[in-house]
C-alpha positions as CSV (number, residue, x, y, z in Angstrom):
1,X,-1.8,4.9,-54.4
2,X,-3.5,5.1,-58.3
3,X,-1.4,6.7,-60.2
4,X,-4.2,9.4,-61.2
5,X,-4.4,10.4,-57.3
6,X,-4.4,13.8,-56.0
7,X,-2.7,15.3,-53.1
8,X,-4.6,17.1,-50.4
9,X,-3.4,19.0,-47.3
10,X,-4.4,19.1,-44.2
11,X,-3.6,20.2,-40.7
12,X,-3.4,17.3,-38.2
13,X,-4.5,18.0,-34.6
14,X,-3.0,15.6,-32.2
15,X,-3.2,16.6,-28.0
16,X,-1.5,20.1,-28.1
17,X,0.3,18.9,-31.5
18,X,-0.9,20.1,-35.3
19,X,1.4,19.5,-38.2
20,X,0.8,19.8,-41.7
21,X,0.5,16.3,-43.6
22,X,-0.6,15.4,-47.4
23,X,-3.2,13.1,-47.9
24,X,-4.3,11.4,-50.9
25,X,-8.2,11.8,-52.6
26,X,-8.3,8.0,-52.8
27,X,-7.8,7.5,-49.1
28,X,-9.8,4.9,-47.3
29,X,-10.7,4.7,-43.5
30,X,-8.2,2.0,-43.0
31,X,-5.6,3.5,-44.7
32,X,-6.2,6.8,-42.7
33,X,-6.1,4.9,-39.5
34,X,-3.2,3.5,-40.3
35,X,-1.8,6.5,-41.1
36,X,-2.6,8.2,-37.5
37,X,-1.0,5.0,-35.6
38,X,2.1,5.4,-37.5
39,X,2.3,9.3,-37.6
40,X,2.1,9.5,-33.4
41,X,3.4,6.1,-32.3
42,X,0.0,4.9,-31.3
43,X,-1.1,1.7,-29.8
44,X,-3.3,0.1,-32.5
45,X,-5.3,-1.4,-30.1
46,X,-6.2,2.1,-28.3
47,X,-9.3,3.7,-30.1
48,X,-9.6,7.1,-30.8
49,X,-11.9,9.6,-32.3
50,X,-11.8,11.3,-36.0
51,X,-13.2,14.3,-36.9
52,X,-12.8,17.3,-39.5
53,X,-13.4,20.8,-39.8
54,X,-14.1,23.3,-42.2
55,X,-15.7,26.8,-41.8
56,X,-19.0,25.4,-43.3
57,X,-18.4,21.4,-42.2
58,X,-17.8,19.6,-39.1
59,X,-18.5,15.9,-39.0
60,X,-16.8,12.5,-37.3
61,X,-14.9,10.7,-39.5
62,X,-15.8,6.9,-38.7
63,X,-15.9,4.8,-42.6
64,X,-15.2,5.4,-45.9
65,X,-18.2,7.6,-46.5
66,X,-16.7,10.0,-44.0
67,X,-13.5,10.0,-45.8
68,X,-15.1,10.4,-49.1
69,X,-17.2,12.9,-47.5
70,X,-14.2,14.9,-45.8
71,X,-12.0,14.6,-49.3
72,X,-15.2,16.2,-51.2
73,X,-14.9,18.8,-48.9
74,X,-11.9,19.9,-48.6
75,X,-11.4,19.9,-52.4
76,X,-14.5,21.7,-53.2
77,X,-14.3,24.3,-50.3
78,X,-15.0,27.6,-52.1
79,X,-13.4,29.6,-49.4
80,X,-9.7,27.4,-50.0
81,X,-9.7,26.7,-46.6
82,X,-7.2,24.0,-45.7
83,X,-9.3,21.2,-43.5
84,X,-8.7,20.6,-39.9
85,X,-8.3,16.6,-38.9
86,X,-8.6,16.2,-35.1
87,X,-7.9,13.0,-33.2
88,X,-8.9,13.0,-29.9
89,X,-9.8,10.3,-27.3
90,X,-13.1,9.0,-27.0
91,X,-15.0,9.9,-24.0
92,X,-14.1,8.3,-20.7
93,X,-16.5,6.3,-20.1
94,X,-16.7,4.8,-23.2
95,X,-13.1,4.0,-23.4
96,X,-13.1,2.2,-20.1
97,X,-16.9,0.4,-21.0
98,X,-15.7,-1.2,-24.5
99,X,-11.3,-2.2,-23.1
100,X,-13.8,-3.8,-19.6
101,X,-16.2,-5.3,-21.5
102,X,-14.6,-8.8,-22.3
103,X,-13.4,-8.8,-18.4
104,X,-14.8,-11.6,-16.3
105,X,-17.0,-10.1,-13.6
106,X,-14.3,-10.4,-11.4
107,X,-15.1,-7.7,-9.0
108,X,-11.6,-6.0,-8.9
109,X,-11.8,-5.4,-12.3
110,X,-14.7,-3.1,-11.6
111,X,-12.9,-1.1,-8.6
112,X,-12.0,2.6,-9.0
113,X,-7.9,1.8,-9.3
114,X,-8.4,-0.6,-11.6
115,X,-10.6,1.6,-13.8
116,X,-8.1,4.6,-13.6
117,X,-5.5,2.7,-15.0
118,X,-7.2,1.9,-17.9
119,X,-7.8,5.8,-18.4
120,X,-3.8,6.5,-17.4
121,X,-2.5,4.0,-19.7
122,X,-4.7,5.3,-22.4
123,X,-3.5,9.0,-22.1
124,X,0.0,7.3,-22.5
125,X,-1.3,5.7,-25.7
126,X,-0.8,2.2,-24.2
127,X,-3.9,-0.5,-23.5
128,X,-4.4,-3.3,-20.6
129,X,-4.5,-6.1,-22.7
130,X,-2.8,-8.3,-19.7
131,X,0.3,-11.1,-19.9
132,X,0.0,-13.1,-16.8
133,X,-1.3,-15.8,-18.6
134,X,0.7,-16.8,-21.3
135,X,4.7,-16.7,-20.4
136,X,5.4,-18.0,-23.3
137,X,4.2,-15.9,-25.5
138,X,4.7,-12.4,-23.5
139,X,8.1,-13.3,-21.6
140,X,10.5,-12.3,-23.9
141,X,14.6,-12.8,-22.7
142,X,13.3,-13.4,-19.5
143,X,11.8,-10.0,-18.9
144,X,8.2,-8.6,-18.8
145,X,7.5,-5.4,-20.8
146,X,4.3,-4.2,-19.6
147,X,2.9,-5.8,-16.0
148,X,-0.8,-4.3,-14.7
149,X,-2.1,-6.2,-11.9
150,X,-3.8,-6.1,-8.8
151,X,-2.4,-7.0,-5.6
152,X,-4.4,-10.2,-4.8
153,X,-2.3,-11.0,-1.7
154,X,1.1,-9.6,-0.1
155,X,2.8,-10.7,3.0
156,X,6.1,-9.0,4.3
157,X,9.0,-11.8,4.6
158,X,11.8,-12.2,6.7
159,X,14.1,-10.0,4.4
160,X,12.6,-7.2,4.6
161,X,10.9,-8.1,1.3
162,X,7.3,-8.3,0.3
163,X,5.4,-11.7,-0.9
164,X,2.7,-10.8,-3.7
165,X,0.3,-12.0,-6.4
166,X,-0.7,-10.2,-8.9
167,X,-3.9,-10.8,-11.0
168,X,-4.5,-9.3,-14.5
169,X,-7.5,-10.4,-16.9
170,X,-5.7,-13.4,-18.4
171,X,-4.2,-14.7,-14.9
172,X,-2.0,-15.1,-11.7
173,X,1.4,-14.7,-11.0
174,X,3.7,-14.7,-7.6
175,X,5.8,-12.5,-7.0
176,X,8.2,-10.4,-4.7
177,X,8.7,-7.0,-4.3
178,X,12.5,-5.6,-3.2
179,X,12.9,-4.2,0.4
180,X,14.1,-1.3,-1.3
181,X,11.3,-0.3,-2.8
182,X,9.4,-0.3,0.8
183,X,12.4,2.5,1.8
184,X,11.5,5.0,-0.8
185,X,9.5,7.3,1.8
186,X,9.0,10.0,-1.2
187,X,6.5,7.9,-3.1
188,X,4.9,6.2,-0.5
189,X,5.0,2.9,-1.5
190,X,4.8,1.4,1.7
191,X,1.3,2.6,2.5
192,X,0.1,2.5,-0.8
193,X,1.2,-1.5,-2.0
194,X,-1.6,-3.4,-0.6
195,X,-4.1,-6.0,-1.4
196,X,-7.0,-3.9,-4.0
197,X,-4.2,-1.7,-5.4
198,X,-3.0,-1.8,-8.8
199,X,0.6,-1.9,-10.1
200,X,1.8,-0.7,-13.4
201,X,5.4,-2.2,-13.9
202,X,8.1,-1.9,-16.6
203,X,11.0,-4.5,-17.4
204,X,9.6,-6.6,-15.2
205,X,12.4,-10.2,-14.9
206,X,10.4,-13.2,-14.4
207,X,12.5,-16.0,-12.6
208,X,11.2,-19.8,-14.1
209,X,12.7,-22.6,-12.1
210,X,10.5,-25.3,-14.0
211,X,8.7,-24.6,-17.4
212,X,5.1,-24.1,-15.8
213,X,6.8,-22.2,-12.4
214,X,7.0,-18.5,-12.7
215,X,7.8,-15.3,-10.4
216,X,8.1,-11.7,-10.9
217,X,10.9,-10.2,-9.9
218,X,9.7,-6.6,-9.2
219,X,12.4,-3.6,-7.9
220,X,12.1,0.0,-7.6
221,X,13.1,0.7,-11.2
222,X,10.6,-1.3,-12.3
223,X,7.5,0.5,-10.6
224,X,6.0,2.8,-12.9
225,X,3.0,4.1,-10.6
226,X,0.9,2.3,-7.8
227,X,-2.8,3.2,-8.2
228,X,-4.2,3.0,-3.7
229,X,-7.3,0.1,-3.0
230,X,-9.2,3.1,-2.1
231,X,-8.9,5.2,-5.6
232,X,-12.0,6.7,-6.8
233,X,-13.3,6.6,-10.5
C-alpha cells in the first residue's frame, strides 16, 4: 500500500457471515479479489459476484472503476454510513454455463447429475476442474484429493466388489469399488452406483503397477456423495 493511503471500513457479507474488515482507498479489483479468496478460503477458480450498498448506492463491483466508484462513496457518504460489500454466487445457470463451456460435447457432461455437481461443489467453494488425465501432475503420495466422475461402466466381481470407470473432462480411469461400500444400506449406494451417476470422492489411493497403468482404489471413507443417472437439473 502507498504510504499516503487511507483506511476504510466496511462490513463484509459472506453466506450468513458479515464481519467488519478495513480496506484501503487505493484498492484495485485484483487486489480486492484477492482479498475475498483469502478472507473465506475460497477456490480461486470459483467465481463469484461483488456488490455494494449504501442507503443512496447500490452497484456490482466488477473493475477498478467499481472499486474507485465504491471507495468514492463510501468516503463521501454524507449520512457516515459504513458501506455494505456482499459476495454472493452468481446465478445458477450461469455458473454451470461458463465451468461447462470448455467441456467436449460429451453427452454426460450435459446430464442432470453431472450438472448438480457442479452447483454442489460450488456451494462448497470447490470447482470440477478434473484429474483423470494427468497422474502425474494430480497424484500426489499416491493418493487422489478431489475425484468427480461419471460411472462409464461397472460390473460386480467375484469378491463381492464392483469393476468401474470413471470419466471426468480430462480422462478415464479404472477402478474398483470395496464390497463394503455396497453393505452400507443407510445411503443406498447399492441402488444408486451405476452407469450415468456421478461420484464425488476424497483421498482417493491410486494403485500404479507400470508408469502409464493406473486404478483407483475407492472405499467407503472415500465417498463423499453419489449424485443417481436419473437426477434432475
Amino acid at each position: 500500500m502507498d504510504i499516503s493511503s487511507k483506511k476504510i471500513k466496511c462490513i463484509l457479507h459472506f453466506n450468513t457471515f458479515e464481519e467488519g474488515v478495513i480496506f484501503y482507498n487505493d484498492m484495485t479489483y485484483s487486489m480486492l479479489l484477492e482479498f475475498v479468496v483469502n478472507r473465506f478460503n475460497l477456490d480461486s477458480n470459483v467465481q463469484f459476484n461483488l456488490s455494494f450498498n449504501l442507503p443512496t448506492n447500490e452497484r456490482d463491483i466488477t473493475n477498478d472503476d467499481d472499486v474507485e466508484f465504491f471507495i468514492d462513496c463510501a468516503t463521501n457518504s454524507i449520512t457516515d454510513e459504513i458501506p455494505h460489500l456482499y459476495i454472493r454466487p452468481p446465478k445458477v445457470e450461469e455458473y454451470v454455463r461458463k465451468v461447462n463451456e470448455d467441456v467436449s460435447e460429451d453427452d454426460h457432461f450435459m446430464q442432470g447429475p453431472w450438472l448438480q455437481v457442479i452447483v454442489y461443489l460450488h456451494g462448497e467453494g470447490l470447482s470440477v476442474s478434473g484429474c483423470l488425465g494427468d497422474m502425474k501432475k494430480n497424484c500426489i503420495k499416491g493418493k487422489l484429493e478431489l475425484v468427480v466422475g461419471v460411472v462409464k461402466s461397472c460390473t460386480p466381481n467375484s469378491l463381492g466388489d464392483m469393476t468401474v470407470t470413471l470419466k471426468d473432462p480430462t480422462g478415464t480411469m479404472g477402478g474398483t469399488i470395496h464390497y463394503k461400500v455396497f453393505q452400507d444400506e443407510k445411503n443406498g449406494y447399492t441402488k444408486s452406483i451405476k452407469v450415468g451417476s456421478v461420484l464425488i470422492l476424497r483421498n482417493v489411493s491410486v494403485w500404479t503397477p507400470t508408469p502409464s497403468q493406473h486404478y483407483l482404489n475407492i472405499t467407503i471413507r472415500n465417498i463423499v456423495k453419489v449424485f443417481d443417472k436419473d437426477t434432475e437439473f
